[in-house]
C-alpha positions as CSV (number, residue, x, y, z in Angstrom):
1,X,-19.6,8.9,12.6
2,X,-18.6,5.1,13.1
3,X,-20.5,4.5,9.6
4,X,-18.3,6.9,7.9
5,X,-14.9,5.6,9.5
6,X,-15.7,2.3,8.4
7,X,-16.3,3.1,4.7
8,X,-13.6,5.0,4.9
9,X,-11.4,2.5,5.7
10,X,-12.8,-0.3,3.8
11,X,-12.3,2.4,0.6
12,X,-8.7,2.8,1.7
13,X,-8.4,-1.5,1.7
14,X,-10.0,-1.1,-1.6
15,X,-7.7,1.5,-3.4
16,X,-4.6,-0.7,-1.8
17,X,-6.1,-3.6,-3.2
18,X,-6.5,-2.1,-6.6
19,X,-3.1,-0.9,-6.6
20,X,-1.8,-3.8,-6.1
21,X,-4.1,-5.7,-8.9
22,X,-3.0,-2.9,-11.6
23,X,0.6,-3.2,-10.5
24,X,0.6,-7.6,-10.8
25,X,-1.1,-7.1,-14.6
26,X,-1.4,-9.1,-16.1
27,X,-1.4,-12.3,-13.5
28,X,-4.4,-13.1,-11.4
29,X,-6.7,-12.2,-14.8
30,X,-7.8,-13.7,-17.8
31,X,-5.0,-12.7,-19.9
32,X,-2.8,-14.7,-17.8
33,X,-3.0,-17.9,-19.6
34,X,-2.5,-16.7,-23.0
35,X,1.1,-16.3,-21.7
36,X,4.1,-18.2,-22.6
37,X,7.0,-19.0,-20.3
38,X,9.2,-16.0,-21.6
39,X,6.6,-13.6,-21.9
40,X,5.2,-14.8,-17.8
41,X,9.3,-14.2,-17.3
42,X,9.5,-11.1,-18.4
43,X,6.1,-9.8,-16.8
44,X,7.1,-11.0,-13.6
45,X,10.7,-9.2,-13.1
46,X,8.9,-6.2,-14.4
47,X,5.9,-6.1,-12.1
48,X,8.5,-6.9,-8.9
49,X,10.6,-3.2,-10.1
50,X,7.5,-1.4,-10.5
51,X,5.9,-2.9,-7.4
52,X,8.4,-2.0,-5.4
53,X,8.9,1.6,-6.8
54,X,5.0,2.3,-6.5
55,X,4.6,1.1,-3.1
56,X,7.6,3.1,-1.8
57,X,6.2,5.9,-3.5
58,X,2.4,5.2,-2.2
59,X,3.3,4.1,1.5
60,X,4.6,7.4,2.8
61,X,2.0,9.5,0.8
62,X,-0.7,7.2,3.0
63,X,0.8,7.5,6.1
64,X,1.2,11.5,5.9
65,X,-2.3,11.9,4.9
66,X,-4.1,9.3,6.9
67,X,-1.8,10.9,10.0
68,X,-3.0,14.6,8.9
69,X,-6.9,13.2,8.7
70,X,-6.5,11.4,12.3
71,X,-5.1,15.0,13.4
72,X,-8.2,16.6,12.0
73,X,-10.1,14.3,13.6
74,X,-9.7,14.7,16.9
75,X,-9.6,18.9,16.6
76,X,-12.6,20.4,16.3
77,X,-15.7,20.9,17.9
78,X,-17.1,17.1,16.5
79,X,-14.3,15.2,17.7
80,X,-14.8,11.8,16.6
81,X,-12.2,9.4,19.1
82,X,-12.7,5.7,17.1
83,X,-12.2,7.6,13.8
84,X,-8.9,9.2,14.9
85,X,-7.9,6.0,16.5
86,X,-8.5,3.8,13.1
87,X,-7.4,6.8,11.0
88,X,-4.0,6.7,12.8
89,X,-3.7,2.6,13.3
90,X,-4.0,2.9,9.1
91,X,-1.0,5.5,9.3
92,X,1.2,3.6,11.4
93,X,0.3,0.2,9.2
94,X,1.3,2.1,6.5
95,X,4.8,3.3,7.6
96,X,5.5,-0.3,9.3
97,X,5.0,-2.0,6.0
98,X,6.8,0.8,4.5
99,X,9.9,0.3,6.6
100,X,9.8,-2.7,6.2
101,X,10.4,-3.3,2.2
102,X,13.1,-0.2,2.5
103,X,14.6,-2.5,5.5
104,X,14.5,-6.1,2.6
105,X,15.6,-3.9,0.4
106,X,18.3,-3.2,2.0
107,X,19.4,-6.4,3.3
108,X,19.0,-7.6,-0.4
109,X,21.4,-5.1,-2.4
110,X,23.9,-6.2,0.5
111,X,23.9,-9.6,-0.6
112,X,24.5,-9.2,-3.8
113,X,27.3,-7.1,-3.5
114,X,29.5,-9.8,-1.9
């Protein structure tokens, strides 16, 4: 069972880490130096909207699940502790980063209203 809670996790990094390569396109590939100033501009400001819309949109649906597997984890007749225990460290990472860009989110449209 530890073999399986470790992949497990490591796929988890690895879909977070893919999101967050498909949501920077097209910087940190090849295609970035074919780009001029404007064009870098323009990519930038986009990717930050959509970065932040994803991962508020991502975050929770993580947490939920990864809390509902750590749950299922410890029920049952193969009760696996450590997997239940890194299953629900993943969930609470999740919702701590979570409330954390909701919490600079907030403290950034309040500075811009003044």
């Amino acid at each position: 069972m530890f073999v399986k809670s470790v992949i497990t996790v490591l796929l988890i990094i690895a879909g977070l880490a893919a999101i967050i390569w498909v949501a920077n396109w097209p910087f940190n590939t090849p295609w970035e130096k074919d780009l001029d100033a404007e064009q870098r501009r323009i990519n930038v400001a986009h990717n930050r909207r959509h970065h932040r819309g994803a991962a508020r949109l991502v975050l929770p649906i993580f947490a939920i699940v990864l809390g509902i597997t750590s749950a299922s984890l410890l029920a049952g007749p193969k009760a696996d502790r450590f997997a239940a225990l890194i299953m629900g460290i993943c969930s609470a990472v999740c919702l701590g980063v979570f409330g954390a860009l909701i919490k600079s989110d907030r403290r950034r449209r309040s500075s811009t209203r003044r």
